[in-house]
Phi, psi and omega in degrees: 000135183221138188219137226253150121194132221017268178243038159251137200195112181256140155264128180256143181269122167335134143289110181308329205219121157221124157332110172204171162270038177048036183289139190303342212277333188305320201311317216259336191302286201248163192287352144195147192274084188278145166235146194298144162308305179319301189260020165252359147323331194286287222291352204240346152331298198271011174246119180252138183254141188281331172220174208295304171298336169256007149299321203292300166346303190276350173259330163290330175274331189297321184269036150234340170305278173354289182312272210310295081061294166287341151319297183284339189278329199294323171315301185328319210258004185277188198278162144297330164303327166278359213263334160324315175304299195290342192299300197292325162317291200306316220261320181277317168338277147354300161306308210280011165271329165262013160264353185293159178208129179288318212112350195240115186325283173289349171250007163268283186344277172312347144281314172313332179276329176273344157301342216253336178238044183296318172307298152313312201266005179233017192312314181323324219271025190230328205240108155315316204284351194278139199298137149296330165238160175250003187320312181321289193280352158300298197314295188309309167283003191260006173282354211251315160257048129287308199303314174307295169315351196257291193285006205045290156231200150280162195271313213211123150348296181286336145328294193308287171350280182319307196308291196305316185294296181266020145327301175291327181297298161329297185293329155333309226269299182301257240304305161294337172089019201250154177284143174289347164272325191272330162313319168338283160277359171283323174301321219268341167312300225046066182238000000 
């Protein structure tokens, strides 16, 4: 990736892998596009059915999305030697859970979309290590605007800067499972 300004030309390094809820801004960032579960979950979420057989429908595909979900997490955690085998499973799996089709207008639409990213969602089956979801890194950016919203802003650039730095440091911190004092003291030691 390369970017310009006047007679200066910065390289940035390509990302191998990036998570996302597939929002278009995403598409182009890394050399492959994994997509979150969570939210592509939201949409089937967001369907209310006016009668009674096609909830049961939409409560029924939902709880085989799901099964099919603890399927790819379970694939994570196999030998790599098994996980070739299982690759092939998920993936015929996968077809045959997104060819249904109910009857119910808006939840064949909403298969039809997640069929349609059949490739993003199944990313795992090439990258083991990727997350199913992206909620973690919601979580984490969404401490920076909430701190926005209570304080409006910063004063200073170099404010902005401080804030978002140690904001990361704390979550960092949570994530690891560490006191936000002994990670400090620990950059500023060099130990």
């Amino acid at each position: 990736m390369r970017w310009q300004c006047r007679q200066f030309e910065f390289r940035f390094p390509r990302p191998t892998l990036l998570l996302s809820d597939n929002a278009p801004e995403y598409g182009k960032i890394a050399l492959h596009h994994a997509l979150c579960w969570v939210h592509d979950a939201r949409y089937y979420n967001k369907l209310f059915p006016k009668i009674a057989l096609h909830e049961q429908k939409l409560n029924d595909f939902k709880s085989q999305y799901w099964n099919f979900y603890r399927q790819l997490l379970d694939f994570k955690e196999l030998p790599a030697s098994e996980q070739a085998a299982q690759k092939i499973l998920l993936t015929a799996r996968f077809d045959q859970l997104f060819d249904t089709q109910t009857k119910y207008g808006a939840l064949d639409l909403e298969i039809l979309r997640t069929k349609a990213n059949k490739e993003e969602l199944l990313r795992v089956l090439d990258f083991p290590d990727t997350p199913l979801h992206n909620n973690a890194a919601e979580l984490g950016a969404r401490k920076i605007v909430r701190k926005r919203d209570i304080s409006l802003h910063t004063w200073s650039d170099w404010g902005t800067q401080l804030r978002d730095a140690f904001l990361s440091i704390i979550e960092t911190a949570k994530k690891l499972g560490i006191s936000v004092f002994h990670l400090i003291l620990d950059r500023i030691s060099n130990n």
